[in-house]
Every structure is written in C-alpha cells, then in structure tokens.
C-alpha positions as CSV (number, residue, x, y, z in Angstrom):
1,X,55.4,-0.2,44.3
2,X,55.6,-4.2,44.9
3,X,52.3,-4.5,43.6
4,X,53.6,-3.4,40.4
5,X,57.1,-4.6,39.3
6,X,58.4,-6.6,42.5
7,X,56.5,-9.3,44.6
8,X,58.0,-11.3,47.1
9,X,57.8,-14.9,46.2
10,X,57.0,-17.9,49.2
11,X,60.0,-20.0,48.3
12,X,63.7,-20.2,50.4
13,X,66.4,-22.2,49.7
14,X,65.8,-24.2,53.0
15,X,62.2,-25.3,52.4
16,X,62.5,-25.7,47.9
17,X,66.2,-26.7,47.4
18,X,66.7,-30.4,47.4
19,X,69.4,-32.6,47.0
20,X,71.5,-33.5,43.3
21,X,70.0,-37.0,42.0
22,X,73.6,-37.2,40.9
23,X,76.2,-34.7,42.4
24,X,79.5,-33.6,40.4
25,X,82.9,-34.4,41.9
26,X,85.6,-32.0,43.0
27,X,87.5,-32.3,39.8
28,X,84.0,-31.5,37.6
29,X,82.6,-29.1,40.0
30,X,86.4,-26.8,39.6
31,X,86.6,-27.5,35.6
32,X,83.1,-25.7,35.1
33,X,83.9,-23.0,37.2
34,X,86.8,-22.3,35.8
35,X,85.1,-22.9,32.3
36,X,82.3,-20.5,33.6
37,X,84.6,-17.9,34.7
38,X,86.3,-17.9,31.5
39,X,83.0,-17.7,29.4
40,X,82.1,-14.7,31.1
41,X,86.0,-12.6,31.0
42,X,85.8,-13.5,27.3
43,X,82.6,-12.7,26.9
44,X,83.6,-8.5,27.9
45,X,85.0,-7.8,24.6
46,X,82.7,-9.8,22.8
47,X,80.0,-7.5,24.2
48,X,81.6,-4.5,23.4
49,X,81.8,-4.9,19.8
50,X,78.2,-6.3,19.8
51,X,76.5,-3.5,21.2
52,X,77.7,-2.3,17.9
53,X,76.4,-4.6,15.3
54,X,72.9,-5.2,14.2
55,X,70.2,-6.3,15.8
56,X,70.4,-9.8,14.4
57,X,74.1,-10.0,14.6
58,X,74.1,-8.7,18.2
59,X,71.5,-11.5,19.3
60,X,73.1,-14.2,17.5
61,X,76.4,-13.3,18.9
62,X,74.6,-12.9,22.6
63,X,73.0,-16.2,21.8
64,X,75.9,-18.6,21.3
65,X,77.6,-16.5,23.9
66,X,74.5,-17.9,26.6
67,X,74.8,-21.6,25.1
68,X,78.7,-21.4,25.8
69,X,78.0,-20.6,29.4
70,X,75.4,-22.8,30.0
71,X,77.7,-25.8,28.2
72,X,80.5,-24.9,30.6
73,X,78.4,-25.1,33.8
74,X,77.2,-28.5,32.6
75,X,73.6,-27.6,31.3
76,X,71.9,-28.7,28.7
77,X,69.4,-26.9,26.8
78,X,66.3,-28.5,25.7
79,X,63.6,-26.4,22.9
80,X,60.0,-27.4,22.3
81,X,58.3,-25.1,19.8
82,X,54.6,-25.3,19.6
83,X,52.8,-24.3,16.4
84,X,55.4,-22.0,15.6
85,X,54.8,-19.1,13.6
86,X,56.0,-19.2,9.3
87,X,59.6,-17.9,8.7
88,X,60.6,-14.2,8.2
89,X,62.3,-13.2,11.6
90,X,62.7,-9.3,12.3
91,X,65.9,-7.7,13.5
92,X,65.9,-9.7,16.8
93,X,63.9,-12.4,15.7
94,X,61.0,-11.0,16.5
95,X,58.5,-13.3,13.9
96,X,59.1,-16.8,13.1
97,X,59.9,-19.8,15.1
98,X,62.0,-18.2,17.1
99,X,60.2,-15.2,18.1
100,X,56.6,-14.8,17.6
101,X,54.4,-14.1,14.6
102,X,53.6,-10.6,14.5
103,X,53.8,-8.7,10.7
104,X,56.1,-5.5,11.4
105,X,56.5,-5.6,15.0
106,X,57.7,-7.8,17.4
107,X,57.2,-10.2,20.1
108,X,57.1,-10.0,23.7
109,X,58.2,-13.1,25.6
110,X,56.9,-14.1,29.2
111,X,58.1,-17.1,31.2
112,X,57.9,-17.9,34.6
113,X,60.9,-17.0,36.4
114,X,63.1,-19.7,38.6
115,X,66.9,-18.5,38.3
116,X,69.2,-16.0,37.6
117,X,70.0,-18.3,34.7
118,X,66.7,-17.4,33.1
119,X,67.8,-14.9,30.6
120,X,70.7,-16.4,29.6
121,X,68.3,-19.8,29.2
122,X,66.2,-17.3,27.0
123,X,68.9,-15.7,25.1
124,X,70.1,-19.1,24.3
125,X,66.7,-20.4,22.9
126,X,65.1,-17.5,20.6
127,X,67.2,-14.3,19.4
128,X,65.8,-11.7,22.0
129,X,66.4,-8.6,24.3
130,X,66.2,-8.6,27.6
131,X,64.1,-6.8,30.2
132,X,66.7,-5.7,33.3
133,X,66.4,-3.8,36.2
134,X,68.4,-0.3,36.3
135,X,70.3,-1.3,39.2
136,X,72.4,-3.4,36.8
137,X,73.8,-1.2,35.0
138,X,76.1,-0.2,38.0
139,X,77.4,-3.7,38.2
140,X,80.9,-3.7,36.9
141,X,81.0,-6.8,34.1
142,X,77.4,-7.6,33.9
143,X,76.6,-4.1,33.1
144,X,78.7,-5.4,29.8
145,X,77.8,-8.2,29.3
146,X,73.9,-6.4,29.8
147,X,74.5,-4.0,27.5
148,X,76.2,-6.1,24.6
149,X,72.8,-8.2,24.6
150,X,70.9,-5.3,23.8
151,X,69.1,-5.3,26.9
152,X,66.3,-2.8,28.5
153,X,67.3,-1.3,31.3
154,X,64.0,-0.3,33.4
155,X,63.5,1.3,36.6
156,X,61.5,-1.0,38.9
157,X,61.7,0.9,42.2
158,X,59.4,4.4,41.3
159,X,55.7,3.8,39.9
160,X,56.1,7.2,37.8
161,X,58.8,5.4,36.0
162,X,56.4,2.4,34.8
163,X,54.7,4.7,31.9
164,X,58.6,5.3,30.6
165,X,58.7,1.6,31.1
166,X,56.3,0.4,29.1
167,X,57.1,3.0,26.0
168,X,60.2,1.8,26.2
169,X,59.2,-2.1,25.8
170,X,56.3,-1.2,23.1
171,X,59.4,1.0,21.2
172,X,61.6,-2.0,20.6
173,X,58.8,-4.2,19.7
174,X,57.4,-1.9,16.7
175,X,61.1,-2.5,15.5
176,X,60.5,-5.9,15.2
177,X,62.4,-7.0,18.1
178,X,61.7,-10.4,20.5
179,X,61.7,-8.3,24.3
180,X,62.0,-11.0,26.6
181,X,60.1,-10.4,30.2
182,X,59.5,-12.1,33.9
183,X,56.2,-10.6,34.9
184,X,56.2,-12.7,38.1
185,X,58.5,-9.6,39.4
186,X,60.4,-12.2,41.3
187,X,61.7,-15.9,41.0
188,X,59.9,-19.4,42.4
189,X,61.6,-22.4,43.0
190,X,60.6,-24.0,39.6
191,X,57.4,-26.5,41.3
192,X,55.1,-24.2,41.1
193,X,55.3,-20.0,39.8
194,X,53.3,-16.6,41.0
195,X,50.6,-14.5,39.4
196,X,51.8,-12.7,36.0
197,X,51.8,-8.5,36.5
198,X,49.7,-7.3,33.8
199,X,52.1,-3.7,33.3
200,X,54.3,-5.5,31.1
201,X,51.7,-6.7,28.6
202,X,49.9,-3.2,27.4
203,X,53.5,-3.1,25.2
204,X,52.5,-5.5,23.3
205,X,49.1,-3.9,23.3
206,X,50.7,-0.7,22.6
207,X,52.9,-2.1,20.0
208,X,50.7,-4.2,18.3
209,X,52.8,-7.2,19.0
210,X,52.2,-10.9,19.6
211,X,52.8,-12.1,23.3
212,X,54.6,-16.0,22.9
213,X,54.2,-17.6,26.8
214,X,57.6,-19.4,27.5
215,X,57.4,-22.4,29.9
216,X,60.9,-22.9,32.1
217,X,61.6,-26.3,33.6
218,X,64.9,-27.2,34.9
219,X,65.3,-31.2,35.5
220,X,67.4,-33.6,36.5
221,X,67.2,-37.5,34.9
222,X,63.7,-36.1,33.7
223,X,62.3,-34.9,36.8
224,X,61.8,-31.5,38.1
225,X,64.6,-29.7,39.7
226,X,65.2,-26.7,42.3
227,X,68.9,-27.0,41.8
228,X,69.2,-24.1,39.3
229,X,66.7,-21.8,41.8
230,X,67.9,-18.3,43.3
231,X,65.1,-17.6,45.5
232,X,64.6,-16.1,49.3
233,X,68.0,-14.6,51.0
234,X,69.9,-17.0,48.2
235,X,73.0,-15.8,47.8
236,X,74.0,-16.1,43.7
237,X,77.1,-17.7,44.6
238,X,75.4,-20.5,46.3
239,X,73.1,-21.0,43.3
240,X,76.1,-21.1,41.3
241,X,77.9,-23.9,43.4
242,X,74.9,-25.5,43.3
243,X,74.8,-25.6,39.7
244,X,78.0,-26.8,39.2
245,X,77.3,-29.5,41.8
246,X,74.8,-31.1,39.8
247,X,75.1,-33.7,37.0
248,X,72.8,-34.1,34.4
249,X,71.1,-30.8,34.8
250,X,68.6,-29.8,31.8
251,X,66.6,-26.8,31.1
252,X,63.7,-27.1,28.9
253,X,62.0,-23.9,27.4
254,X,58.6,-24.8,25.7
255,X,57.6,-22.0,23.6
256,X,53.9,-21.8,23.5
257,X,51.5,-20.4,20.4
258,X,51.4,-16.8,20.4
259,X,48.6,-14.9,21.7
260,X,47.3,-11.3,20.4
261,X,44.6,-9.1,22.6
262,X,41.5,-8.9,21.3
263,X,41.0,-4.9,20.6
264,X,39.6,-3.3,23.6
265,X,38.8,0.1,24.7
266,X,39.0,-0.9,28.4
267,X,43.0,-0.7,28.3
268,X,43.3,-2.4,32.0
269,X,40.7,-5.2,30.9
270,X,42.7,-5.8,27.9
271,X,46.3,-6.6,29.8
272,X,44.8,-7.9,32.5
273,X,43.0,-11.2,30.2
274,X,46.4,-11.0,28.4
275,X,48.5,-11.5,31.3
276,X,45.9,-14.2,32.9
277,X,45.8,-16.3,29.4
278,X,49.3,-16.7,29.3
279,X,50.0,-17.0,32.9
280,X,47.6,-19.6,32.5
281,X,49.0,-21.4,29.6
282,X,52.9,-21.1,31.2
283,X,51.4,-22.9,34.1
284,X,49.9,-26.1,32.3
285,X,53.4,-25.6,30.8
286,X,55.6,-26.3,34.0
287,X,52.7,-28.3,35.8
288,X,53.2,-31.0,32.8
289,X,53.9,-34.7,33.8
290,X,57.5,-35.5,34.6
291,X,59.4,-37.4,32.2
292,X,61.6,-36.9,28.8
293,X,60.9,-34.0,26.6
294,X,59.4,-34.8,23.4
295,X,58.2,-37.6,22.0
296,X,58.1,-39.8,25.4
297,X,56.2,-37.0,27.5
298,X,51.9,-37.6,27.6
299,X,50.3,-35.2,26.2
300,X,49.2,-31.9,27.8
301,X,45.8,-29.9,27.7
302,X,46.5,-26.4,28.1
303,X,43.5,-24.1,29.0
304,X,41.7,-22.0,26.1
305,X,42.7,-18.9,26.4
306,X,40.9,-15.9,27.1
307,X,42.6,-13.7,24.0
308,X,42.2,-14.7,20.8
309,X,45.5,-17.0,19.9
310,X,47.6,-16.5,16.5
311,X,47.5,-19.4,14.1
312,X,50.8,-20.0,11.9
C-alpha cells in the first residue's frame, strides 16, 4: 500500500531542522499562539456555515480564514503566477489565475509537500479543495475546520479504496473545482522533495482537467527554510513552536503553467509522463537560486515537459 498513497520520506527533525536566522522573543512567540489559537476556535463556526454556501463563497471564506492564521503565526505569504490562464474561474476557481485553465472542468493542483501548513498555504493562495486523509475526519475541530473547506476525504490505507479515490477527485473536477493534492504521499524538509505518485493524476485524465504544478518554498531573509517542516517522528506541536519561534518567516507558492495529457490509450503511460513533467517542473521550482521573490530572483530554466503544456 506505501507504494501507492504513503512513502516514507529520508528527512528528521535532527538531521534537516536548523536554527531561526532571527528567533522571536517570549512576548512574540505567546502573542501568536494565542493569536493562532484564537484563529482556529473562531474559525469552528465559520466552518459550519460554510460547508453550506457555494462553492465559491465556501473557498473564499476558507481562504481569508488560511491568510488569518498564517498572519497570526507571523507568516507571510508570497504568490508568483506564471503564464496564468485568462479570467472566468469555476465554482472553486477552478480556471483563471487562480486555478488553472481548463473549459468546464477543473484543475488539479500538485505541490511538493514540506508542512502541515501546506494546505492552509494553498487554501490561502488559489480558491481550492483539499485532498485529506479519512483519518481526519475523526479529529475533533479539524474535522470542522476540514469539512467547512470543502475538503476530500480519501482513504489512504486500503488499495481497493484508490479506484473510489480517484472518481472521487475526477467528480469535483468536472464541476469545475481547483482539488488541491501532495502526491509525494509524505512531507520533505523543503531542500529537496520525493518522487510524484502518479494515482492522483488519472483524475485529471479522467476529468479532462488541467494539472497546475505548485512550487512551495518557505524562507527566512530570502533563504530556504526547514523551520516550517513536520517531517520524521515530528511531533506537530514542535513544528508549531517552531514556527512561532521564527521571525521573518515567508512562504512562497509559484504556481506553474498548466499542463494537459496528451490523449493516450495506455492509461498508466499517460499518468505516469503527467506525474513525471510536473514533478519535474515543481523541482526546478524549489531548486531555484536563493534570494527575493520576484523581480530580484535570476531567472530559472524549467525542463520541457513531457505533456503537452496549456497556453493562456
């Protein structure tokens, strides 16, 4: 089943985690827990009544929910869009810049995977849903908080559950909505990232939806950061301290052009040069000189993709 959904990843908080470039006092490190704390009790109700809205509504909502929490544990969000696609989101965003570029159905985002902050990260970035394990949704509050974002519950332990997975995944995408996934199957430190899982892409196959390859780097002063990582035995309150620990922590998501398969009969062939071009693009994504997003960062040649990529 690992070889699937889960793979064990080569990083540990002992080896990858390195010290804050600038650590937060007492007094900041207690005011953004407490801040954080309170984003997350308010943000119960607020779920609640989204689960109820519209697609749109309900990721908007979830969206500035994600930017309130990452403002109160002292993050800043940084988003580079790369030949986005022309306006005309669906109900979750699922065309246009902020989503992909698909007519009619929608997109399925893939990033490499660093922290349990990664969804919110997402969330906060493009409207989207969320991929999450069934486990979750036995978790008093984040089972909430899961819900209200719209989120996918799958089952990652049984391979007979990866059909009902992947129908899932390709249903929300014909309704035009951005699904947001981590086909690593587990987290890396954030200097390097594992091989993409191709299961996950034959939804967008399926679907005939645009895959968008999302690049996650978290930084400190513009370098590249492990303080935000939850990898190994990590427990998630140590990744939280050490969040709140750190000052001038930044996450940049780099949304990369979309990519559509090329029309196959061979359905494994098809996912697998899916999964490999934007494994491939993500990498050059996150393997980038360090330095300032933007205009101050050199340029960076991403490989040509093996799938034929969608122009705006």
């Amino acid at each position: 089943m690992t070889g699937v959904w889960l793979r064990m990843g080569l990083c540990t908080p002992d080896m990858c985690v390195r010290a804050a470039v600038l650590g937060a006092g007492a007094a900041r490190r207690t005011l953004r827990l407490l801040a954080a704390v309170l984003v997350v009790l308010a943000g119960v109700p607020v779920a609640l009544t989204a689960r109820h809205a519209r697609a749109d509504r309900r990721a908007r909502i979830t969206g500035a929910w994600a930017r309130l929490l990452l403002r109160a544990l002292g993050i800043r969000l940084d988003v580079i869009a790369e030949e986005p696609a022309e306006e005309g989101a669906g109900p979750s965003g699922g065309a246009g810049p902020s989503g992909g570029a698909g007519e009619g159905a929608g997109a399925l985002v893939v990033a490499n995977h660093v922290s349990w902050l990664d969804p919110l990260v997402i969330a906060a970035a493009l409207p989207s849903r969320p991929l999450a394990k069934r486990e979750i949704a036995g978790w008093p509050v984040v089972r909430t908080l899961a819900a209200g974002s719209g989120a996918l519950f799958i089952d990652r332990e049984r391979l007979s559950a990866l059909p009902s997975a992947v129908a899932t995944v390709a249903g929300a995408l014909r309704a035009g909505d951005t699904v947001v996934a981590f086909p690593e199957g587990t987290t890396w430190c954030g200097l390097g990232m594992g091989v993409f899982r191709p299961a996950v892409f034959q939804a967008a196959i399926d679907a005939g939806a645009v895959v968008r390859p999302a690049a996650l780097r978290y930084r400190e002063d513009g370098l590249t950061s492990t303080r935000a990582s939850y990898v190994g035995e990590d427990s998630l309150l140590a990744s939280v301290l050490r969040v709140a620990a750190t000052r001038r922590l930044a996450v940049e998501v780099r949304l990369l052009a979309p990519l559509r398969a090329v029309p196959s009969a061979r359905r494994p062939e098809a996912r697998a040069a899916l999964a490999r071009s934007a494994e491939a693009l993500v990498r050059a994504g996150i393997e980038a000189p360090d330095g300032p997003p933007g205009r101050g960062r050199a340029a960076v040649h991403l490989p040509k993709p093996a799938v034929s990529p969608l122009r705006s």
